[in-house]
GURONU-258819 format. One line per 10 residues: their letters; for each residue x, y, z of N, C-alpha, C, O, CB. Coordinates in steps of 0.02 Angstrom, whole numbers. Glycine has a CB too. Example, Ala and Ser with C-alpha at 12.3 -4.5 7.8 and 13.67 -1.06 7.14 Angstrom:
BEGIN
AS) 660:-284:390:615:-225:390:660:-165:390:712:-166:423:565:-224:452; 642:-112:354:684:-53:357:645:2:394:670:57:402:704:-30:286;
REM end
This chain:
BEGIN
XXXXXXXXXX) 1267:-1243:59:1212:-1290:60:1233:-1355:28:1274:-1352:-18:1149:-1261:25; 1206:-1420:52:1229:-1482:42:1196:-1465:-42:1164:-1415:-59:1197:-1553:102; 1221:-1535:-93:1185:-1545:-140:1123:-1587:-119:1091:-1601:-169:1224:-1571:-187; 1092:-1615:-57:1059:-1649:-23:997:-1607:-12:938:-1624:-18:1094:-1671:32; 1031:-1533:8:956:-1501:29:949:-1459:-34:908:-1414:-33:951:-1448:110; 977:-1467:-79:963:-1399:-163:873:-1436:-171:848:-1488:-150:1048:-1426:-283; 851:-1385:-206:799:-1394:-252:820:-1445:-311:876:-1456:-334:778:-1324:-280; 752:-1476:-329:772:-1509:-385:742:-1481:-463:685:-1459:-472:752:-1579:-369; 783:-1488:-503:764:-1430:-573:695:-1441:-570:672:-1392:-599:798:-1447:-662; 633:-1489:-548:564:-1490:-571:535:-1436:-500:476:-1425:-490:527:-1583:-579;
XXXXXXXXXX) 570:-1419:-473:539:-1397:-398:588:-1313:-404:579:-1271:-360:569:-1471:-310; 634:-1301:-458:640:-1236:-481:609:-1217:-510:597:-1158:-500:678:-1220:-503; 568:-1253:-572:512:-1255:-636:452:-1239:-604:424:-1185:-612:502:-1329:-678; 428:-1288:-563:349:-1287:-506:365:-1213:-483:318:-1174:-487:344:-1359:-417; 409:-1194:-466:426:-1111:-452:407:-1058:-483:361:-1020:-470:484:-1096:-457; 455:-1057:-534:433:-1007:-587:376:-1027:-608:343:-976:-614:477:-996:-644; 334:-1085:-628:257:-1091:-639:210:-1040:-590:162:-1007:-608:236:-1172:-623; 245:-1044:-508:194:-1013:-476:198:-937:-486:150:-903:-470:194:-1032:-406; 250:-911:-509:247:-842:-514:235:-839:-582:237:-780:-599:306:-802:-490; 225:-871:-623:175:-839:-686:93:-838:-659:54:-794:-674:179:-897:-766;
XXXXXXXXXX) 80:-888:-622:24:-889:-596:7:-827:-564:-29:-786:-592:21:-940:-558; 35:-814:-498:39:-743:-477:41:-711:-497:21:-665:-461:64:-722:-456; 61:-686:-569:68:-629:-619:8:-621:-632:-20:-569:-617:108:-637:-681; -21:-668:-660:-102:-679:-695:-161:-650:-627:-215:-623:-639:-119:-790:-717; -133:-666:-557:-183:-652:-517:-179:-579:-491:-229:-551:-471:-185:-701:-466; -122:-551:-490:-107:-489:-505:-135:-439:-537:-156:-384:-519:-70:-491:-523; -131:-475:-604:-142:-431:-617:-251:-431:-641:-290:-387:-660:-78:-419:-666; -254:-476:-630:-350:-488:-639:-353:-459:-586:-403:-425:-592:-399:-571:-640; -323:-446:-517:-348:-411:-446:-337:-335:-485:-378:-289:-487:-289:-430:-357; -281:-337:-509:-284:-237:-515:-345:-233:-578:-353:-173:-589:-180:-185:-553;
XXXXXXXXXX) -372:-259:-606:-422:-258:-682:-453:-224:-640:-466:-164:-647:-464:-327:-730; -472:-268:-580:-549:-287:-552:-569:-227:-513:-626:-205:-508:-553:-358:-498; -515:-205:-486:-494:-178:-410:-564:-118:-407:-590:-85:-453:-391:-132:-405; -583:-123:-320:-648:-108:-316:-641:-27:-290:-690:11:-289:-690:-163:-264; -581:-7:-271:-560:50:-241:-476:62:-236:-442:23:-270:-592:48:-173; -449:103:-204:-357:123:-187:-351:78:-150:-295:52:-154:-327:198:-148; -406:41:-90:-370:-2:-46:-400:-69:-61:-413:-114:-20:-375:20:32; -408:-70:-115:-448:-146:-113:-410:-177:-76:-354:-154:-66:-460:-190:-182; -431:-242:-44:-388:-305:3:-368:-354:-59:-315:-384:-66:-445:-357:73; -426:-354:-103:-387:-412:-139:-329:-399:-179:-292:-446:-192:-430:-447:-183;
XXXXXXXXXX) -313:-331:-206:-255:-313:-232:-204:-313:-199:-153:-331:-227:-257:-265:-254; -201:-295:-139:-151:-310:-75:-139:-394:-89:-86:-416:-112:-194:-289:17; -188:-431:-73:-172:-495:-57:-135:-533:-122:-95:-580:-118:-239:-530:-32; -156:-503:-180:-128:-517:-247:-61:-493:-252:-29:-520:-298:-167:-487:-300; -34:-456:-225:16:-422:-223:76:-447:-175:136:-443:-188:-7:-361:-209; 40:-478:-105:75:-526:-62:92:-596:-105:150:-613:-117:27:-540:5; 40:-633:-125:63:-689:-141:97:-679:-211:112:-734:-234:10:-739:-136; 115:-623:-257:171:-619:-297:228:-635:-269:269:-679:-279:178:-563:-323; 223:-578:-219:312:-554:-190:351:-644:-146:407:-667:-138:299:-458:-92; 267:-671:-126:300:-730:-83:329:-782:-152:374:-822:-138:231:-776:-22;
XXXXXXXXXX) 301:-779:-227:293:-841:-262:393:-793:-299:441:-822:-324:188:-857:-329; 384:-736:-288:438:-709:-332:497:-721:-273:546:-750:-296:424:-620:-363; 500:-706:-211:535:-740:-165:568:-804:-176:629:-812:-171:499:-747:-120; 515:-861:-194:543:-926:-171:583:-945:-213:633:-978:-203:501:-977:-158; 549:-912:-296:577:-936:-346:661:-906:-384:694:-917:-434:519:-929:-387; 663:-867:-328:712:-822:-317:770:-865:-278:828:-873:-295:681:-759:-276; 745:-883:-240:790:-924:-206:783:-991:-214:821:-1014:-172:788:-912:-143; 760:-1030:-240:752:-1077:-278:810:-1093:-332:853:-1137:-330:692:-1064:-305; 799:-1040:-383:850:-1029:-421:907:-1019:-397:954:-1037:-433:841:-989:-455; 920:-993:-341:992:-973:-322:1026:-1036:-308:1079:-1053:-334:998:-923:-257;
XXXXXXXXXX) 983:-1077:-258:1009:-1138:-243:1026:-1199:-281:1062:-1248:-273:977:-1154:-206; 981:-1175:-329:991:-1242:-373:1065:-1221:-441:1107:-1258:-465:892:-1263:-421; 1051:-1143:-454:1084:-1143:-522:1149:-1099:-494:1200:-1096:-529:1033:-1105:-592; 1145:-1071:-444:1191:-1016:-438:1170:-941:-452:1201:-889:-444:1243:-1032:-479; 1109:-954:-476:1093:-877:-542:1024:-824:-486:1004:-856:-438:1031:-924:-660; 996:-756:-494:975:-712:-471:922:-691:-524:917:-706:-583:1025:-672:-451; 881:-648:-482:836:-645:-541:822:-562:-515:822:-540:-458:761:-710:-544; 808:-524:-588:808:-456:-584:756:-434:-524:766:-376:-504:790:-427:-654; 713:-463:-499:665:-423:-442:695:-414:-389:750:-433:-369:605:-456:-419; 643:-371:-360:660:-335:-306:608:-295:-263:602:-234:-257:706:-295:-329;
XXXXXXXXXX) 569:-353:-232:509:-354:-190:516:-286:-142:556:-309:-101:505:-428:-145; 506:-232:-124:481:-223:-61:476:-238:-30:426:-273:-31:454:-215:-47; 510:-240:35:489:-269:105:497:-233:160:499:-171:163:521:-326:122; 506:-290:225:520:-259:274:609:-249:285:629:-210:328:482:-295:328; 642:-275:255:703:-280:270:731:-209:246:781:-193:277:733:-344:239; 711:-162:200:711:-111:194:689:-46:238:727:-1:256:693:-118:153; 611:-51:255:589:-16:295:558:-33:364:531:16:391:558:9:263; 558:-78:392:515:-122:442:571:-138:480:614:-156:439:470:-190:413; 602:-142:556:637:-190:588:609:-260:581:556:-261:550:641:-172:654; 633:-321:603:615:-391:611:532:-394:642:515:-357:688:675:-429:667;
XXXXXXXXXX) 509:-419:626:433:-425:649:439:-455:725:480:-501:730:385:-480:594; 413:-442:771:414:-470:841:333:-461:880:323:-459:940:478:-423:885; 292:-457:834:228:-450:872:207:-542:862:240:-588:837:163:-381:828; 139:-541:894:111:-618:888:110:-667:843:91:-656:785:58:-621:896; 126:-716:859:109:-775:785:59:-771:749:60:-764:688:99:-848:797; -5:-776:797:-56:-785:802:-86:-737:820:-106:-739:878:-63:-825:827; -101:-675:779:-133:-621:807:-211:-637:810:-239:-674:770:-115:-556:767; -241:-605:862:-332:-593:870:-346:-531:862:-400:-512:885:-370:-610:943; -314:-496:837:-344:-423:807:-292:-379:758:-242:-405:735:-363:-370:876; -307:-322:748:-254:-291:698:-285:-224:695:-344:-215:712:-246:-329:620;
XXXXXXXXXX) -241:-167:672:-239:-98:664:-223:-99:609:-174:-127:585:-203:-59:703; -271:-60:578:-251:-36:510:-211:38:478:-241:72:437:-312:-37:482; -175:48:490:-155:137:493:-136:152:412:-99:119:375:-70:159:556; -180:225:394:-162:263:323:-160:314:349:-184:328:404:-205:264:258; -126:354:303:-110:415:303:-91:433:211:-38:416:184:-46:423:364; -132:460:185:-130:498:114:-105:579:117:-136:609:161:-210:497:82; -69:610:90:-78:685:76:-115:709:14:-130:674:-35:-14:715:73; -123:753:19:-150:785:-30:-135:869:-45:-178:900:-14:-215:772:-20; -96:907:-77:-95:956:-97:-160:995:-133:-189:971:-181:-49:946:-125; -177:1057:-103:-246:1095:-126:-219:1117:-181:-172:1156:-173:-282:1157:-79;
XXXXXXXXXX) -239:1101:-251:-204:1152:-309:-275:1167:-344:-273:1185:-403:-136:1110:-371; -334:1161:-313:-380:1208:-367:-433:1221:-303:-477:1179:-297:-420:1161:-454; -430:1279:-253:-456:1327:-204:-547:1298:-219:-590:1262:-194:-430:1425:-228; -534:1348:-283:-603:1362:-284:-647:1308:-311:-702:1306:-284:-614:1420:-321; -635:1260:-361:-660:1200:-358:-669:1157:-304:-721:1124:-314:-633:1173:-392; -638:1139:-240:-650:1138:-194:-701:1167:-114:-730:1140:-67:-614:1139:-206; -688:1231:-139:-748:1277:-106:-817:1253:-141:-865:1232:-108:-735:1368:-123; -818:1258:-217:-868:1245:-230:-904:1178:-241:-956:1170:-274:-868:1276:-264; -866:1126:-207:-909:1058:-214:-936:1057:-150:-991:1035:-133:-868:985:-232; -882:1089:-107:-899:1092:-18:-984:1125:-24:-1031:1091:-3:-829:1165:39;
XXXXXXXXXX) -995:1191:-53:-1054:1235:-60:-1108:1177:-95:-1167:1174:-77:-1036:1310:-112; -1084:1143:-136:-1151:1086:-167:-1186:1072:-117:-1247:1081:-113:-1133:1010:-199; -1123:1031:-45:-1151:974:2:-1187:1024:48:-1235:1014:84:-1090:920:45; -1155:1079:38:-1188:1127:110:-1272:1157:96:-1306:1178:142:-1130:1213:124; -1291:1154:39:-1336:1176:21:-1399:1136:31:-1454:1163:30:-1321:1193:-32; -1391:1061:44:-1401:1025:98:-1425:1047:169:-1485:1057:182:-1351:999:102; -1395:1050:198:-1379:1062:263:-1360:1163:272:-1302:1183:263:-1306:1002:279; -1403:1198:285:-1399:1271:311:-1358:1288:341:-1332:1343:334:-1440:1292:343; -1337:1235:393:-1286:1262:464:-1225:1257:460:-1184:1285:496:-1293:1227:528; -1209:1203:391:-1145:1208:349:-1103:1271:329:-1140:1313:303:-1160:1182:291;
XXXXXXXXXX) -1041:1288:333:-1009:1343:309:-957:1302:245:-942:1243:240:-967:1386:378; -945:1336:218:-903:1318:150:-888:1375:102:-881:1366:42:-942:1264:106; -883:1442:136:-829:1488:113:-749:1486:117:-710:1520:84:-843:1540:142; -738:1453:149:-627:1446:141:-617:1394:128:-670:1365:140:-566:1455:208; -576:1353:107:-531:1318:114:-533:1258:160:-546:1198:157:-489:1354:125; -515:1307:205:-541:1276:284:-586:1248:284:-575:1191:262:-557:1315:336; -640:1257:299:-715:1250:297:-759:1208:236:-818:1192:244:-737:1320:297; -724:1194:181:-751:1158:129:-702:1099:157:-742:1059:181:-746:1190:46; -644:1076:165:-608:1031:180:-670:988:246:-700:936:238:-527:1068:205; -670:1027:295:-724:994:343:-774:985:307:-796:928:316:-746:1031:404;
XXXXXXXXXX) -814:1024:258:-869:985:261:-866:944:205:-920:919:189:-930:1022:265; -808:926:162:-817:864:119:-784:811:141:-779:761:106:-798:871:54; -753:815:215:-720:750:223:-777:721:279:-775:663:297:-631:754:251; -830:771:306:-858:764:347:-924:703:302:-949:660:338:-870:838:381; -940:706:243:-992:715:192:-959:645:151:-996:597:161:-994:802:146; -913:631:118:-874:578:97:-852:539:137:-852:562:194:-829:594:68; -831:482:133:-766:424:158:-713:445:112:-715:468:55:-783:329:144; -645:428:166:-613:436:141:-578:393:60:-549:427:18:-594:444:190; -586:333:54:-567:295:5:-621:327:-76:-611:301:-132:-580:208:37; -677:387:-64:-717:427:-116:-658:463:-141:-632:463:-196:-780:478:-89;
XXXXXXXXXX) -639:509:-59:-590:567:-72:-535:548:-127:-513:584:-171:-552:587:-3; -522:486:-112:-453:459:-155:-464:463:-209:-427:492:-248:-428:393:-152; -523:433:-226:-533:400:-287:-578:462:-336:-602:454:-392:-578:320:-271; -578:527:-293:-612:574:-343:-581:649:-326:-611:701:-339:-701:571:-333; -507:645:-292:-463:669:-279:-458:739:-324:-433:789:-298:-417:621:-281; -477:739:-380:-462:779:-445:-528:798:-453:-535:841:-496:-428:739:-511; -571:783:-430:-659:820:-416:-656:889:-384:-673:945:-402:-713:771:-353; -626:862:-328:-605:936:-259:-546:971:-263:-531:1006:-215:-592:910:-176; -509:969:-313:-471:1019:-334:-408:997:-295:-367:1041:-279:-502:1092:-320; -396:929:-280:-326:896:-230:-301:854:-291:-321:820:-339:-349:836:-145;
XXXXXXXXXX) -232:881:-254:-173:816:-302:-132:779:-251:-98:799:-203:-102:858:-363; -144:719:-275:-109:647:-228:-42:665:-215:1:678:-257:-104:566:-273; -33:664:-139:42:651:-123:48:579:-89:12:530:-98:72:710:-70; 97:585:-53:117:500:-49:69:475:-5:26:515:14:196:478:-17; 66:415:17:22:400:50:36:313:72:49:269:32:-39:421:11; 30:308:122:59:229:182:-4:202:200:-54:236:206:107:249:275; -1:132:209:-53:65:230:-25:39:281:1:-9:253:-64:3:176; -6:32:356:15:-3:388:-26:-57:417:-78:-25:425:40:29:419; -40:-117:439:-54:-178:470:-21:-196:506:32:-224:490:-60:-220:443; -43:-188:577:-22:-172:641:-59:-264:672:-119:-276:669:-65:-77:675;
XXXXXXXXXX) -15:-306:695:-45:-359:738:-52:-345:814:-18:-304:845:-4:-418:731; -83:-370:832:-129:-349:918:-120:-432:930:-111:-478:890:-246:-307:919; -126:-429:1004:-156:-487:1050:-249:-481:1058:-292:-525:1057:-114:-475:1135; -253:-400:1068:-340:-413:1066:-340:-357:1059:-286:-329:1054:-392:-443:1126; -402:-320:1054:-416:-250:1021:-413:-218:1089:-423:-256:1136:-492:-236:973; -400:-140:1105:-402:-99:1131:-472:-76:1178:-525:-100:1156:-381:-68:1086; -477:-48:1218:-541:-50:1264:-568:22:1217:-533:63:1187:-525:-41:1371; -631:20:1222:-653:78:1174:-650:141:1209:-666:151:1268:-725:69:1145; -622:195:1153:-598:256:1160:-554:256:1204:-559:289:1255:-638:299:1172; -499:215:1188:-426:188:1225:-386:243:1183:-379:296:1214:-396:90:1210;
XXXXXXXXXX) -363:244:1128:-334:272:1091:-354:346:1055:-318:385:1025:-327:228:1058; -419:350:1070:-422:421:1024:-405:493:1019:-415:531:972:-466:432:1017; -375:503:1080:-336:551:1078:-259:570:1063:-230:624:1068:-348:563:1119; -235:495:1039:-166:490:1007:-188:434:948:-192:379:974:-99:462:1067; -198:432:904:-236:350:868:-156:339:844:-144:279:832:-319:353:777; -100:382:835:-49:367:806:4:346:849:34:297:826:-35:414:769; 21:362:891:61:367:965:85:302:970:145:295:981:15:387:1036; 52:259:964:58:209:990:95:146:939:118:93:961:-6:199:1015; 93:161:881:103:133:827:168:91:833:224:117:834:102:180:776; 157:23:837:250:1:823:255:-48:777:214:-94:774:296:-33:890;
XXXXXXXXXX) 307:-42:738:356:-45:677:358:-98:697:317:-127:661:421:-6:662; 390:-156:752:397:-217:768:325:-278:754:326:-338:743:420:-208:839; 274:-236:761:214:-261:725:167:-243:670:106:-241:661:181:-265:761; 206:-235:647:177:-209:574:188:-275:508:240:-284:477:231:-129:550; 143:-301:501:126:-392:475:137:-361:403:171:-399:368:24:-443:494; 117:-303:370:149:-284:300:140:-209:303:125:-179:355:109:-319:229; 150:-180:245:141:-82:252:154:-110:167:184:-158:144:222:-4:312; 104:-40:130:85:-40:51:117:51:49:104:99:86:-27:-60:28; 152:46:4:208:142:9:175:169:-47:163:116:-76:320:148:-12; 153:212:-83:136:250:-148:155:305:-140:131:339:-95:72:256:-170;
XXXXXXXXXX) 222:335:-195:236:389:-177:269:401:-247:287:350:-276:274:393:-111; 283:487:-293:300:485:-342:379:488:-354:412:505:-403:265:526:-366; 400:461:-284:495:456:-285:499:383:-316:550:371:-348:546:456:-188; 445:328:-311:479:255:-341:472:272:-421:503:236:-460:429:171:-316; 434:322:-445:415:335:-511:471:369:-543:484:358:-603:352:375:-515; 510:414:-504:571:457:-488:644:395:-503:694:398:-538:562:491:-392; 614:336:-453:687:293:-454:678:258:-535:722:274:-574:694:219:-375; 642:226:-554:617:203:-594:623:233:-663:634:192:-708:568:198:-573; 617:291:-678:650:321:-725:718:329:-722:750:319:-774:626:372:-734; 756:350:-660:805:347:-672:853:279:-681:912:279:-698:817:384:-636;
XXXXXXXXX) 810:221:-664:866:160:-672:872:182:-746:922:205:-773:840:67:-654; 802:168:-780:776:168:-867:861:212:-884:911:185:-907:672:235:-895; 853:287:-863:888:312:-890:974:316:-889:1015:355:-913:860:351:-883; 976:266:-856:1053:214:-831:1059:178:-900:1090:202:-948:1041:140:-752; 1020:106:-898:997:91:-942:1007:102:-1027:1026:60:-1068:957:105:-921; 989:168:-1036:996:190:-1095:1073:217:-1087:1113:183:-1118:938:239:-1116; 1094:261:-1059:1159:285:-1056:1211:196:-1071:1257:179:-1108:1168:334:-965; 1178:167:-1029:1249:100:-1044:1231:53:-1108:1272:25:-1145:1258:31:-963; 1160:50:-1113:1157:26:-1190:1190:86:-1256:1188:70:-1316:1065:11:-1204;
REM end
């Protein structure tokens, strides 16, 4: 790069200003946060990674120097984006797991809702699963996960761009099928392997200190 097109040290500074800023909005979105998928924590979370990006490369250009982050993206998991500039619609795709580790606490919140409703069954497993996902939204389930006797496994956010939405009951017999990676505008990962990597840098870390 010329010395013509570098940043200039007040426009590396205006940089790192914006990602303290972003830090601050960050983290008032997670204080606030209204649920697992709030949007504004997402969106707080985008304009970090874009302000930690620039200033990232900002710095590179101007000083030579790198900076310890290391955003998530697509360049990891996503091919090159190739859907619309300008999208007029969008798909939202999740998928959470959940491991059953307490049966009968589960049976028995299912039996609360059924007691309600007569024609309800909520003796197995089976059958309490239907009738509390039938009875809840899912973003309750998340967020009271440890009510029904479930423990969080990993769980994906994809944002899928469209030209226009789908003709109704186009998709419902595959809602996943169709899904492509080339349009996917961001994806949010939660899983207990980054918690996994993360200790183990720490414990790098300590071994070389």
């Amino acid at each position: 790069m010329s010395d013509a097109a570098q940043p200039t040290a007040a426009e590396v500074r205006a940089a790192a200003e914006a990602v303290k800023a972003a830090l601050d909005r960050h983290l008032a979105a997670v204080e606030g946060r209204t649920g697992e998928d709030d949007p504004g924590v997402y969106e707080a979370f985008n304009a970090l990674a874009a302000a930690a990006e620039a200033y990232d490369e900002a710095l590179y250009d101007r000083y030579d120097e790198v900076t310890p982050f290391e955003i998530p993206g697509a360049d990891d998991s996503l091919p090159p984006y190739a859907g619309p500039e300008e999208p007029h619609a969008l798909s939202v795709l999740i998928r959470r797991d959940y491991a059953v580790v307490e049966p009968q606490r589960l049976i028995a919140q299912a039996r609360r809702v059924a007691e309600f409703d007569r024609d309800e069954g909520a003796g197995t497993a089976h059958e309490a699963l239907g009738v509390l996902f039938g009875e809840f939204e899912p973003d309750e389930i998340a967020s009271r996960h440890k009510d029904f006797g479930l423990e969080e496994g990993d769980s994906t956010l994809w944002v899928e761009a469209a030209e226009e939405l789908p003709e109704p009951g186009e998709w419902l017999n595959s809602p996943f099928d169709q899904a492509d990676p080339e349009r996917i505008v961001c994806r949010f990962d939660i899983s207990a392997v980054f918690d996994d990597e993360a200790d183990e840098d720490l414990e790098d870390q300590v071994r070389q200190g």
